[in-house]
C-alpha positions in Angstrom: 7.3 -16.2 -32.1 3.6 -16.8 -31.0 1.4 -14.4 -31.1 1.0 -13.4 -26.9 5.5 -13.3 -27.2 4.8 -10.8 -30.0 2.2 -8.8 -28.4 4.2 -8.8 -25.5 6.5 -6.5 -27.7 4.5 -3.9 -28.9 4.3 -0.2 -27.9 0.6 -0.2 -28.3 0.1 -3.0 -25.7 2.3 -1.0 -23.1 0.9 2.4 -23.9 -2.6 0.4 -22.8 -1.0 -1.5 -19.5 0.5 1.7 -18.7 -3.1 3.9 -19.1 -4.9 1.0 -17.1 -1.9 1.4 -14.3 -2.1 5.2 -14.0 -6.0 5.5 -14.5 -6.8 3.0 -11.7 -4.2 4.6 -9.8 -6.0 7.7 -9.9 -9.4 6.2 -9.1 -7.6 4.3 -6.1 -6.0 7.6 -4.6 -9.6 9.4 -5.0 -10.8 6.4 -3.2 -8.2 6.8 -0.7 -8.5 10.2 0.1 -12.8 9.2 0.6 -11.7 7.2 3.3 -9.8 9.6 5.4 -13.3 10.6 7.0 -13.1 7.3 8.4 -9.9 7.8 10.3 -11.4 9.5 13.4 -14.2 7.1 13.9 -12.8 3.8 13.4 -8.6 3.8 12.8 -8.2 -0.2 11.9 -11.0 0.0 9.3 -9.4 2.7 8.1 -6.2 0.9 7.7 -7.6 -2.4 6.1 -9.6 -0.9 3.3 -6.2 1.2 2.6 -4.5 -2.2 2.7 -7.0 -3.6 0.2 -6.9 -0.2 -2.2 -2.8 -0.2 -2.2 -2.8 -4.3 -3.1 -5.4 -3.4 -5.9 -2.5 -0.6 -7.2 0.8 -3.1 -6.6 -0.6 -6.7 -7.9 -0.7 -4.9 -11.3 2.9 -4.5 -11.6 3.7 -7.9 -9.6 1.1 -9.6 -12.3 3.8 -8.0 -15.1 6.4 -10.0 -13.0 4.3 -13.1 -12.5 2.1 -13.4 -15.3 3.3 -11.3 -18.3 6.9 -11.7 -18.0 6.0 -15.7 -16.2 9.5 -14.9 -14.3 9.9 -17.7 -11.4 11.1 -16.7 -8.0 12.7 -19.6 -5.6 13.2 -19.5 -1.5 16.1 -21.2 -0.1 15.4 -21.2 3.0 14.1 -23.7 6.0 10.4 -25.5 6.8 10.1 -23.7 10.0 10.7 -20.2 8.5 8.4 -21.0 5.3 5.6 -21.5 8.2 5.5 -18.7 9.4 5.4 -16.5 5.9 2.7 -14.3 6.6 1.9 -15.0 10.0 4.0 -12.4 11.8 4.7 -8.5 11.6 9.0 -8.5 10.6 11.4 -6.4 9.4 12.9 -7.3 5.7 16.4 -6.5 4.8 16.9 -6.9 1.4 20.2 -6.3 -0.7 19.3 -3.6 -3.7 21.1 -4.3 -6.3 18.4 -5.3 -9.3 16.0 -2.8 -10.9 13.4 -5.5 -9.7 14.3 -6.4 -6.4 11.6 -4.6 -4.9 9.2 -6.2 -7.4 10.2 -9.8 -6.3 10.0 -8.6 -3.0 6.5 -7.7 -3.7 5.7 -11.1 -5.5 6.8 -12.8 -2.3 4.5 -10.8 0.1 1.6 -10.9 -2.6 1.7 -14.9 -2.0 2.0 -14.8 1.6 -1.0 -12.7 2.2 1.2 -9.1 3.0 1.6 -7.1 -0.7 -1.2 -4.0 0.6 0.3 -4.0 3.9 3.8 -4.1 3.2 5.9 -1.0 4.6 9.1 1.4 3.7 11.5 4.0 4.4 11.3 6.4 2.2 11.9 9.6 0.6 10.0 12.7 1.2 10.1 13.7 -2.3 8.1 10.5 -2.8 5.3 11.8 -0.6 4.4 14.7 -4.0 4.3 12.1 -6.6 0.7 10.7 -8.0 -0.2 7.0 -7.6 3.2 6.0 -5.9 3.5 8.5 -3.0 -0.3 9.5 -2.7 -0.6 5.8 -1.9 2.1 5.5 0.2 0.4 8.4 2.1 -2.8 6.6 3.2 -0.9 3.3 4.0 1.0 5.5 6.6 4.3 4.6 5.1 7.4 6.6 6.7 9.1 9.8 4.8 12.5 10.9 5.5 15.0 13.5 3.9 17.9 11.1 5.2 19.3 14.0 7.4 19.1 12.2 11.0 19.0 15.7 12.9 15.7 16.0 10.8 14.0 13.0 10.5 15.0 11.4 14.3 11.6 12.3 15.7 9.6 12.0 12.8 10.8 8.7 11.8 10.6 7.5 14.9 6.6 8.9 15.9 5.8 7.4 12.2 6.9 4.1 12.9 5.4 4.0 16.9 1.8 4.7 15.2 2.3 1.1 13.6 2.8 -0.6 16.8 -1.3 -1.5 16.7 -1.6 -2.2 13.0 -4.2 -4.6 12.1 -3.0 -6.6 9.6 0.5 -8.7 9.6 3.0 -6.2 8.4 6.7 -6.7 6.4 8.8 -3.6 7.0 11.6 -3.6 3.8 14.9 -1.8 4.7 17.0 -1.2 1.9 20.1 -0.6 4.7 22.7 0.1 1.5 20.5 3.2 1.0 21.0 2.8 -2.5 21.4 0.5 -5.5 24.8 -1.0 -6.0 27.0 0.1 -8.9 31.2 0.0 -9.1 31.4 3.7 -8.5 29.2 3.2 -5.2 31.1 0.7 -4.1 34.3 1.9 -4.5 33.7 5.2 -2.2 31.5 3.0 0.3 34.4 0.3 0.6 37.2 3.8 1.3 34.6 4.7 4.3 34.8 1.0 5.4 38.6 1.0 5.9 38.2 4.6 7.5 35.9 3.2 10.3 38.0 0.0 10.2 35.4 -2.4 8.9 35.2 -5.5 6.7 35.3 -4.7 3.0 32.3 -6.3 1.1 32.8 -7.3 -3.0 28.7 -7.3 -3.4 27.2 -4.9 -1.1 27.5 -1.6 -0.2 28.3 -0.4 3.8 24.8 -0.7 5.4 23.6 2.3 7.3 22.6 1.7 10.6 20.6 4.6 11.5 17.4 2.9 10.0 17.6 -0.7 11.0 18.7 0.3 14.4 15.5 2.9 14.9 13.1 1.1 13.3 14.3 -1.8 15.4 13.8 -0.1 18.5 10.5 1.6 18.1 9.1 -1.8 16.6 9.8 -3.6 19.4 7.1 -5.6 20.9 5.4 -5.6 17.6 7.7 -7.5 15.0 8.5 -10.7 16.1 11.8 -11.3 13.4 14.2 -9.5 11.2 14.1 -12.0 8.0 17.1 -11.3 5.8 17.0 -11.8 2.5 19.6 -11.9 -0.5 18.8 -12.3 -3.5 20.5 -13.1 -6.7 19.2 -14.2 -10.9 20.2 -17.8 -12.4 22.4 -17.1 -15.9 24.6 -13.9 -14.5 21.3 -12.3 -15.6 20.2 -8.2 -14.7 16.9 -7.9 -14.8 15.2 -4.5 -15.6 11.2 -3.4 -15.8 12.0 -2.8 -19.2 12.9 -6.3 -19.4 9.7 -7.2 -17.6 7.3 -5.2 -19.7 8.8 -6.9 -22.9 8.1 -10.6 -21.1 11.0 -11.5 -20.9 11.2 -14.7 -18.4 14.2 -14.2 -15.2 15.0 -16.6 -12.5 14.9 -15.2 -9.1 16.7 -17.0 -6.1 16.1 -15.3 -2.8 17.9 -16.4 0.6 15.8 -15.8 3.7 17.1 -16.2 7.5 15.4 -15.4 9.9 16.3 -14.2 13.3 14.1 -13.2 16.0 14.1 -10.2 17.6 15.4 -11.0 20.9 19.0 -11.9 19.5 19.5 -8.4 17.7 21.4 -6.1 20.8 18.9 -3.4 22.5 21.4 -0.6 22.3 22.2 0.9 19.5 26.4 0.0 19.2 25.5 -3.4 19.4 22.7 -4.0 17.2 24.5 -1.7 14.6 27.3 -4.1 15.1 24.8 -6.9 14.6 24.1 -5.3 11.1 27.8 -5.2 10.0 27.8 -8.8 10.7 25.0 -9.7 9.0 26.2 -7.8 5.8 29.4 -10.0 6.0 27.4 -13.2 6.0 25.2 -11.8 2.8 28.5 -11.3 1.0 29.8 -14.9 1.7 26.0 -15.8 0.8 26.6 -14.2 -2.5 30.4 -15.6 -3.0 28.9 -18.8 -2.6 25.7 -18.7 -4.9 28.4 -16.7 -7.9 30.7 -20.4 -7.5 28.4 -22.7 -6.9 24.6 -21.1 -8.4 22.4 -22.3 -5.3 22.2 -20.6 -1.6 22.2 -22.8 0.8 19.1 -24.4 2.4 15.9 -26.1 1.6 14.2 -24.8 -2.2 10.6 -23.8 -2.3 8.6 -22.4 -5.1 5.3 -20.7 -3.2 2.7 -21.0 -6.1 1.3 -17.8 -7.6 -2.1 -16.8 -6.7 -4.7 -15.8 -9.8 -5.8 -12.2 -7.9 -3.3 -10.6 -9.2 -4.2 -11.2 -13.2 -8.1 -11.1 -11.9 -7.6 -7.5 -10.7 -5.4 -6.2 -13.6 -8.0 -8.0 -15.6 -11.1 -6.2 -13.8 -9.4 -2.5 -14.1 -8.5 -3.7 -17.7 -12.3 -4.6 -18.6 -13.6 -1.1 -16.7 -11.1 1.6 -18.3 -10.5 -0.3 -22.1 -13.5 -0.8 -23.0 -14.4 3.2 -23.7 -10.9 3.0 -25.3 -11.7 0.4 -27.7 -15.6 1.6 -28.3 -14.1 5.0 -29.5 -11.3 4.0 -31.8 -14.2 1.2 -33.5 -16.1 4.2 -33.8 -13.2 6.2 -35.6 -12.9 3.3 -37.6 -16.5 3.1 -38.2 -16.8 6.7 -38.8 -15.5 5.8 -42.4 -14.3 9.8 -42.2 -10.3 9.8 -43.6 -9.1 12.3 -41.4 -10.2 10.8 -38.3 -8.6 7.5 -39.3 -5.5 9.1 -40.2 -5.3 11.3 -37.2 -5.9 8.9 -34.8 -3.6 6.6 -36.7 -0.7 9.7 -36.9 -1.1 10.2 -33.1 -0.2 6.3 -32.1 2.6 6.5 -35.0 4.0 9.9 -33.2 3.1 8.3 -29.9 5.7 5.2 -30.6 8.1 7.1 -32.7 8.6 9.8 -29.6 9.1 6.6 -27.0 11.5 4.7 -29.9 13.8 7.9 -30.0 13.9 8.2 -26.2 15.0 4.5 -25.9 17.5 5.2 -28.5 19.1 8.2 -27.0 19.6 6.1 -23.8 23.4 5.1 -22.5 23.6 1.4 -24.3 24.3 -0.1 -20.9 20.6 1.1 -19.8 18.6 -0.4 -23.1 21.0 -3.6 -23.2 20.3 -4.5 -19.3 16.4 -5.0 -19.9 16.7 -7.3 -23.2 20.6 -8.8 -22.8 22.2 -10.5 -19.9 25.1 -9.1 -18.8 27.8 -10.3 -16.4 27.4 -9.5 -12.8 30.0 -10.5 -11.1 31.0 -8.4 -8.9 28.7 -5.7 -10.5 25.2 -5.8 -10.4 23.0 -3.0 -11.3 23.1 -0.4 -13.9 23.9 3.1 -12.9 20.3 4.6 -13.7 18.2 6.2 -11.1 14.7 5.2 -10.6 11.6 5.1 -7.6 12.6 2.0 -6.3 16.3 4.8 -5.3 14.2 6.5 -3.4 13.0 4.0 -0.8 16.2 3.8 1.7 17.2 3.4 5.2 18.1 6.2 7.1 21.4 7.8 8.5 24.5 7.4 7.5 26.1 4.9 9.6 
């Protein structure tokens, strides 16, 4: 093992990824809220130093994706789509069954030019939580309880106030409204043959509420609907914990696109449109699980070096207090301060050890083993990334 693979393993070096994540977090958010006095005086300059703030925030976790963990992420797709990456405001639907869907997701839009202006759906509860939801806040990003009789006119005003955004915009809709597991499946396949649908073996029943809204308010404004499914070479599931430990996936991501004018105007029809579509990512997926490609044209979009320059600029600004004060500990030549400072990193990584420890086996095994995913493909643990959904219920 060399020594950056061993590093890449130890408690301390997380403990200090994860302080230089939530610090800089903070400092964006205050930075954020700054900027809100800039809101009634000039809206779109408002909205692309947000941008730039938010991608300062999310290139540190696609940098543990593209850097730390080196994991490699390959488009099937065709020349005429690739050209236009970037280029246009669209609406992504993305299957969710991966811990780190979102995060390749992310990877994609951070190479394309889109990462701080990308967009969600998602839950209010999000809108109370520091670095994630504060951010989310000042990028205007939509909040819904997923009760339709609730969120109808909010949803609908929050997405017409981004018919004039200024910078090219990628809309994710997680349309399952959840990540996939057996148990999920099994109930969401019952209400398929109660409404007389198709049964799917990889996804779960999209809801229709969300694509079909956000579909009509966004007319005029995104030009396509790309759809994306996406799937890991070697059966693997991927986790963050996996990431964090740099441990190298293979990410294979199918993108169609469709413009806008073929989806149905009414609602009946383009939720229709959806069903369909869902039907052709399960065959997509059938055919990747016998045969390991998708079908289509391979391109690996290089990574770009902002990502590890920023991390390494928030790094440089918050560590080097950190690192001053324990040389001065060390310095001090005083025993107790040595051995307090070295009892409070031992507690520290005993405390997270136990945690791990105490977890179901399928959770700790899924971010350091591969495990078969056929037709299953996500562990049954809840996380942020369950909180950004679609909304309705079909």
């Amino acid at each position: 093992m060399g020594l950056l693979a061993w590093l890449k393993t130890q408690f301390v070096v997380h403990v200090l990824i994860g302080f230089v994540f939530v610090v800089s977090g903070l400092i964006i958010n205050f930075i954020q809220l700054c900027t809100l006095v800039l809101w009634p005086v000039n809206k779109q300059l408002y909205r692309r130093l947000n941008c730039r703030l938010a991608y300062s925030l999310w290139s540190q976790l696609v940098m543990l994706l593209e850097w730390w963990s080196c994991t490699d992420c390959t488009l099937f797709t065709d020349q005429a789509t690739m050209e236009r990456f970037g280029k246009e405001h669209v609406v992504i639907i993305l299957n969710h069954n991966y811990e780190i869907d979102f995060l390749c997701g992310w990877t994609m839009c951070e190479r394309f030019g889109v990462l701080g202006s990308s967009k969600v759906l998602a839950k209010r509860e999000l809108l109370y939580v520091p670095l994630i939801g504060w951010t989310w806040y000042f990028l205007e990003i939509v909040f819904c309880k997923r009760k339709w009789e609730e969120d109808r006119d909010l949803v609908i005003g929050g997405l017409r106030r981004l018919a004039d955004y200024p910078e090219y915009m990628w809309f994710l809709l997680y349309c399952e409204g959840t990540r996939f597991t057996e148990k999920k499946h099994r109930v969401s396949m019952e209400v398929a043959v109660s409404k007389g649908l198709p049964v799917l073996k990889y996804h779960l029943l999209p809801r229709t509420k969300g694509f079909t809204t956000a579909v009509q308010c966004l007319r005029g404004t995104v030009a396509a609907v790309y759809d994306v499914t996406l799937n890991f070479r070697g059966n693997k599931n991927p986790s963050l914990l996996g990431i964090l430990y740099g441990k190298k996936y293979e990410a294979d991501m199918c993108v169609r696109r469709f413009p806008l004018e073929e989806i149905p105007l009414d609602e009946k029809g383009a939720a229709q449109w959806l069903h369909k579509l869902y039907q052709e990512k399960d065959a997509l997926q059938e055919m990747y699980n016998q045969e390991g490609v998708f079908p289509g044209e391979q391109f690996k979009p290089a990574r770009r070096p902002w990502t590890l320059l920023n991390f390494l600029f928030w790094a440089t600004v918050l560590l080097s207090p950190l690192f001053s004060f324990a040389l001065g500990v060390f310095a001090s030549g005083s025993p107790l301060l040595i051995l307090t400072f070295l009892g409070f990193v031992g507690a520290g990584k005993e405390r997270t050890i136990t945690q791990l420890e105490v977890r179901p086996r399928g959770v700790l095994e899924s971010g350091i083993q591969p495990e078969p995913l056929r037709p299953r493909r996500a562990g049954s643990g809840h996380s942020v990334v369950d909180a950004i959904c679609s909304v309705g219920t079909g």
